[in-house]
N, CA, C and O atoms as a GROMACS GRO file, in nm:
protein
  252
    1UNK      N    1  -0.593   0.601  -1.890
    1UNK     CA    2  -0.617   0.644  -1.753
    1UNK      C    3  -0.552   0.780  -1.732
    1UNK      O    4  -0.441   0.803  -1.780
    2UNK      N    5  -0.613   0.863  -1.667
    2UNK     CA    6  -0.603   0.989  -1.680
    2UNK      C    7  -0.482   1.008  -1.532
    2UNK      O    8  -0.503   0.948  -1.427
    3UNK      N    9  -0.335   1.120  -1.557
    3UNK     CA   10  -0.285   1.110  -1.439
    3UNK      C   11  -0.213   1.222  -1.425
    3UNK      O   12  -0.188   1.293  -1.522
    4UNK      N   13  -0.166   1.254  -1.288
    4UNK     CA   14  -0.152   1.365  -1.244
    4UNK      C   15  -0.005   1.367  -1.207
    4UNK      O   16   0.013   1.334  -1.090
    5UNK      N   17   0.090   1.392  -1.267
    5UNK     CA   18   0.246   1.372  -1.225
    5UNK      C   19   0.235   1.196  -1.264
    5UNK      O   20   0.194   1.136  -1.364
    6UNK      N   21   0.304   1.143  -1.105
    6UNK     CA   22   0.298   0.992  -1.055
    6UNK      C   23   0.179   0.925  -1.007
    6UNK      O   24   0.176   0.803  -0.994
    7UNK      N   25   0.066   1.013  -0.976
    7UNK     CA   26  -0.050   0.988  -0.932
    7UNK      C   27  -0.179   0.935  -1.070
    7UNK      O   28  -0.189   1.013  -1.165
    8UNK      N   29  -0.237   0.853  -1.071
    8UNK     CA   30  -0.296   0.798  -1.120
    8UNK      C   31  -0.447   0.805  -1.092
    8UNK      O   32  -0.460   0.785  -0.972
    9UNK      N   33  -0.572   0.825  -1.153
    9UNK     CA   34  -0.696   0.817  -1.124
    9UNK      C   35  -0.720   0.700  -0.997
    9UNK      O   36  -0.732   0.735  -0.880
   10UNK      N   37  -0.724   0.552  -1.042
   10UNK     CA   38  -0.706   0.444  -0.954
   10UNK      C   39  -0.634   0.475  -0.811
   10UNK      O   40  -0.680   0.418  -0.712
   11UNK      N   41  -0.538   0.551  -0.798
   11UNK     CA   42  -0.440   0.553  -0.687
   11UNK      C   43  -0.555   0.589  -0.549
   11UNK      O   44  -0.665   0.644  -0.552
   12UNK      N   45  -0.499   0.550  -0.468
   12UNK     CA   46  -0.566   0.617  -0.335
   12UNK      C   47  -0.558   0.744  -0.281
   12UNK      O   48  -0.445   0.789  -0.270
   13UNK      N   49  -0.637   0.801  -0.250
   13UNK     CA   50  -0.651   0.987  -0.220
   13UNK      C   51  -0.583   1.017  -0.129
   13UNK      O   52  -0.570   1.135  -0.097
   14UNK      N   53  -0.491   0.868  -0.029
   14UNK     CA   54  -0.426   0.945   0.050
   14UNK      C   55  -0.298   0.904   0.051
   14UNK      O   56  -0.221   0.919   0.146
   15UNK      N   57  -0.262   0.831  -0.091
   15UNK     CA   58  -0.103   0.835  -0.118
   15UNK      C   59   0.014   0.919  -0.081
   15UNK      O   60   0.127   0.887  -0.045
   16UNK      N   61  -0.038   1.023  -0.098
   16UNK     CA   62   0.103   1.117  -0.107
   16UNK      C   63   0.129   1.169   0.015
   16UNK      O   64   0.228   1.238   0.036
   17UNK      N   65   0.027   1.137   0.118
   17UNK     CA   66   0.053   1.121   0.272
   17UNK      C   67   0.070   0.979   0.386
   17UNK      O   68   0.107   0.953   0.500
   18UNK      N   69   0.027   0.929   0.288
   18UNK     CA   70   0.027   0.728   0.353
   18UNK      C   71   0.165   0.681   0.396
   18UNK      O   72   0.243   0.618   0.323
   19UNK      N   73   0.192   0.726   0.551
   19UNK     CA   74   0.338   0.666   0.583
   19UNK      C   75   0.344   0.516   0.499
   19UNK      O   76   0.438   0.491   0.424
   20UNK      N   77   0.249   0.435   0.518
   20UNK     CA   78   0.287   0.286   0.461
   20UNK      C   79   0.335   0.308   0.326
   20UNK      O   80   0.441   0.248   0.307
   21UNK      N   81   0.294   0.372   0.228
   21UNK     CA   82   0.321   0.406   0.091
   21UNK      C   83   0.457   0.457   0.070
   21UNK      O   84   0.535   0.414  -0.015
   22UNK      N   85   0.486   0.578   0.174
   22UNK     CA   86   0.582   0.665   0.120
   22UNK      C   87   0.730   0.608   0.228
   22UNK      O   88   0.841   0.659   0.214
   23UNK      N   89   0.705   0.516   0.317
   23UNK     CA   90   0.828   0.516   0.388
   23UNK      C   91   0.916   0.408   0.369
   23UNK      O   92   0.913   0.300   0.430
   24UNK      N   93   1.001   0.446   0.276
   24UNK     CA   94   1.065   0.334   0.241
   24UNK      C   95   1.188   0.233   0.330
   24UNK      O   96   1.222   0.117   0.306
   25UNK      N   97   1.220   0.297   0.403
   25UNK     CA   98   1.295   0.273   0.484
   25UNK      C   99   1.194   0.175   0.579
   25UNK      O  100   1.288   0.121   0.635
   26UNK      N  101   1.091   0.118   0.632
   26UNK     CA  102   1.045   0.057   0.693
   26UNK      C  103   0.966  -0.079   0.672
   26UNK      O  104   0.933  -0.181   0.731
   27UNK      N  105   0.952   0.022   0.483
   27UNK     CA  106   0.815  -0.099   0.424
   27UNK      C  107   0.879  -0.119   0.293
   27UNK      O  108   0.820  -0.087   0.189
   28UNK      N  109   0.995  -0.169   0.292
   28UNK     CA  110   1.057  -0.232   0.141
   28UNK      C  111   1.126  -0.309   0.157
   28UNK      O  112   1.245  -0.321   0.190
   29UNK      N  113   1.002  -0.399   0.119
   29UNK     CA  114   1.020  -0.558   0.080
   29UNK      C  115   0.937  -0.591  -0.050
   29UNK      O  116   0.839  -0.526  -0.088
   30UNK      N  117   0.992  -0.701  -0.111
   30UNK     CA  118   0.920  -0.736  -0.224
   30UNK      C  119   0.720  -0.758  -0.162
   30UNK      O  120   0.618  -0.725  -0.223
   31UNK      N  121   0.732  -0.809  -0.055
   31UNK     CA  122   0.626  -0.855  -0.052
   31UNK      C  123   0.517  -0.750  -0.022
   31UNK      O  124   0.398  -0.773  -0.043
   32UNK      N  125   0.568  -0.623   0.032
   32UNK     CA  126   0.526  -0.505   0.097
   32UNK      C  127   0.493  -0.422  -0.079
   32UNK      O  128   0.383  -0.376  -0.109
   33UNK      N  129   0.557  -0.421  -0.128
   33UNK     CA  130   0.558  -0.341  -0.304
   33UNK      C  131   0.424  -0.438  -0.370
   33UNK      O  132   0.326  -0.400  -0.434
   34UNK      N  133   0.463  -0.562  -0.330
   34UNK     CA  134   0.294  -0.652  -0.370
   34UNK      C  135   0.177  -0.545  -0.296
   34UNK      O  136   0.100  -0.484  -0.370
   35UNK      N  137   0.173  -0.532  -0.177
   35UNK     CA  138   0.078  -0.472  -0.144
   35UNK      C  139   0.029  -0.337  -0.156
   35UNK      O  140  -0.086  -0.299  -0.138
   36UNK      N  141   0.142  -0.260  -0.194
   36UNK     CA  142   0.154  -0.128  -0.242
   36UNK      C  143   0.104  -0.109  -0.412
   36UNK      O  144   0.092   0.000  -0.467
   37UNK      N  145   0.082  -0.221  -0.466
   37UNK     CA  146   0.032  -0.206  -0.608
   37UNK      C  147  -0.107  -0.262  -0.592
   37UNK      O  148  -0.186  -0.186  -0.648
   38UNK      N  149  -0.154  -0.343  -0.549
   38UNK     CA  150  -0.270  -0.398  -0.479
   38UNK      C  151  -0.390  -0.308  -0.420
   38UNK      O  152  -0.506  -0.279  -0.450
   39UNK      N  153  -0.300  -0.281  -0.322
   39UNK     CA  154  -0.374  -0.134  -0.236
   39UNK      C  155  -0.408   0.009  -0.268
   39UNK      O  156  -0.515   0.070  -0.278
   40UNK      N  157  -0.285   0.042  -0.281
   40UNK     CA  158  -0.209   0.213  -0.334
   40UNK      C  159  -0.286   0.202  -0.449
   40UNK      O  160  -0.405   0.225  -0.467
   41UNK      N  161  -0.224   0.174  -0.502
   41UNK     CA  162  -0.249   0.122  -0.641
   41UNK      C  163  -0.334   0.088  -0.715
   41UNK      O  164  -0.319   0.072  -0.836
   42UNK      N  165  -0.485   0.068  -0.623
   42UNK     CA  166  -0.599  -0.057  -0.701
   42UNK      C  167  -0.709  -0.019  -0.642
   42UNK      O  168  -0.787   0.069  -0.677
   43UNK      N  169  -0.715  -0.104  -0.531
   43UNK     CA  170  -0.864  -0.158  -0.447
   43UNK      C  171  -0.798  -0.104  -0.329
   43UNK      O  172  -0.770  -0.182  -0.239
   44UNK      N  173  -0.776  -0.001  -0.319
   44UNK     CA  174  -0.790   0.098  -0.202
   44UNK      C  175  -0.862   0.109  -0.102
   44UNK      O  176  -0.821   0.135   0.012
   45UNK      N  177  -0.975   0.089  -0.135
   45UNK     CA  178  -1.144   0.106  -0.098
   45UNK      C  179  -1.148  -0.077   0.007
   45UNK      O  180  -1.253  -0.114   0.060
   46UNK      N  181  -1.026  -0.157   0.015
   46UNK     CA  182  -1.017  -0.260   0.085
   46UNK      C  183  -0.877  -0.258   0.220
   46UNK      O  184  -0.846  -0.345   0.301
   47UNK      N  185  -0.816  -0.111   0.195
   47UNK     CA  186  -0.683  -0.086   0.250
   47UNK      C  187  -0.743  -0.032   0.406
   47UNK      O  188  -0.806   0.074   0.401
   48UNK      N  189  -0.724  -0.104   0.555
   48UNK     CA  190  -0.702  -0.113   0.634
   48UNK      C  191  -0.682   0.103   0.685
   48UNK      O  192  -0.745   0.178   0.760
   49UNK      N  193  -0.592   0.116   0.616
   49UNK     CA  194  -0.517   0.263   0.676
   49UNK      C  195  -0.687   0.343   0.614
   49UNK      O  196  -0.757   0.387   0.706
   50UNK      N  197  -0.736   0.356   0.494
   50UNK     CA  198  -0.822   0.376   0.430
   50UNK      C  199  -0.971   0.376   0.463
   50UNK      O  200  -1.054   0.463   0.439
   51UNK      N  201  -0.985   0.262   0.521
   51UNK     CA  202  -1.117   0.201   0.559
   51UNK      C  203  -1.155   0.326   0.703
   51UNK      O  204  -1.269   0.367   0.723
   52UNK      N  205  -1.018   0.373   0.798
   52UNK     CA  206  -1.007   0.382   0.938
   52UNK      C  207  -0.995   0.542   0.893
   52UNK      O  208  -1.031   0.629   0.972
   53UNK      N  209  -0.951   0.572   0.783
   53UNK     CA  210  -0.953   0.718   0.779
   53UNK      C  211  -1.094   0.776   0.706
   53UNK      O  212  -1.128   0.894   0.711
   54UNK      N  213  -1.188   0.647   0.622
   54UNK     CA  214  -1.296   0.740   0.585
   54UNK      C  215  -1.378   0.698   0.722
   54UNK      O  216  -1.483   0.761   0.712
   55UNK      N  217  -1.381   0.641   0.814
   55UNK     CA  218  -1.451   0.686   0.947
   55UNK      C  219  -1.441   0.721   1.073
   55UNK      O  220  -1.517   0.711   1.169
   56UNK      N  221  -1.269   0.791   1.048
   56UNK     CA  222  -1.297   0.925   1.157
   56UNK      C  223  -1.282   0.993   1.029
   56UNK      O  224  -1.226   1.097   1.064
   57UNK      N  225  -1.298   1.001   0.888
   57UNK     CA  226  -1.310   1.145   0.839
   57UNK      C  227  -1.448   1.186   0.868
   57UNK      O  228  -1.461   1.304   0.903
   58UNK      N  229  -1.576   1.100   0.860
   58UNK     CA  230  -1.703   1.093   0.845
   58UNK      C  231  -1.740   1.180   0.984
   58UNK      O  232  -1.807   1.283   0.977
   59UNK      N  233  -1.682   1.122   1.126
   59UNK     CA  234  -1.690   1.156   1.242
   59UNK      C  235  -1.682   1.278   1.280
   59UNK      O  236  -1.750   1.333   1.367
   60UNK      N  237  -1.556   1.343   1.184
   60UNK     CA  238  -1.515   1.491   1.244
   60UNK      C  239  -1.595   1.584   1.144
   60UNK      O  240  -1.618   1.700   1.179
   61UNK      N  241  -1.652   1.526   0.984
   61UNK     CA  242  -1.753   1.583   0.966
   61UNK      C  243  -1.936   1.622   1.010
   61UNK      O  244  -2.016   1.708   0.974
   62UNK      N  245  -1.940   1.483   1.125
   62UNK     CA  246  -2.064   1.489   1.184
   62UNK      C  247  -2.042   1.610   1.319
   62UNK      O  248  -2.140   1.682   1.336
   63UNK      N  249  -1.975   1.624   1.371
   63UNK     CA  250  -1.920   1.689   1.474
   63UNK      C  251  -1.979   1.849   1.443
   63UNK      O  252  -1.949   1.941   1.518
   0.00000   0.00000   0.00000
């Protein structure tokens, strides 16, 4: 798998800005790092923050 620093092909395109991803102080818990390898990490394309940003991205491109 091809990768970029820490970033990974698989990873989600909006990791390295995803408060849920990057704020550790709020979202570290074991069970929260489950979802961060899951999500971040995987099947992105099923992540809540993800789903809501490709349709207002879509929106402000119809505009």
């Amino acid at each position: 798998m091809k990768t970029k620093g820490n970033i990974k092909m698989s990873d989600c395109e909006l990791i390295l800005t995803c408060p849920f991803f990057n704020d550790k102080e709020h979202y570290a818990s074991s069970m929260v790092e489950t979802d961060k390898s899951l999500y971040c990490r995987g099947e992105y394309t099923g992540c809540g923050r993800y789903i809501a940003f490709k349709a207002f991205e879509r929106e402000l491109i119809s505009i």
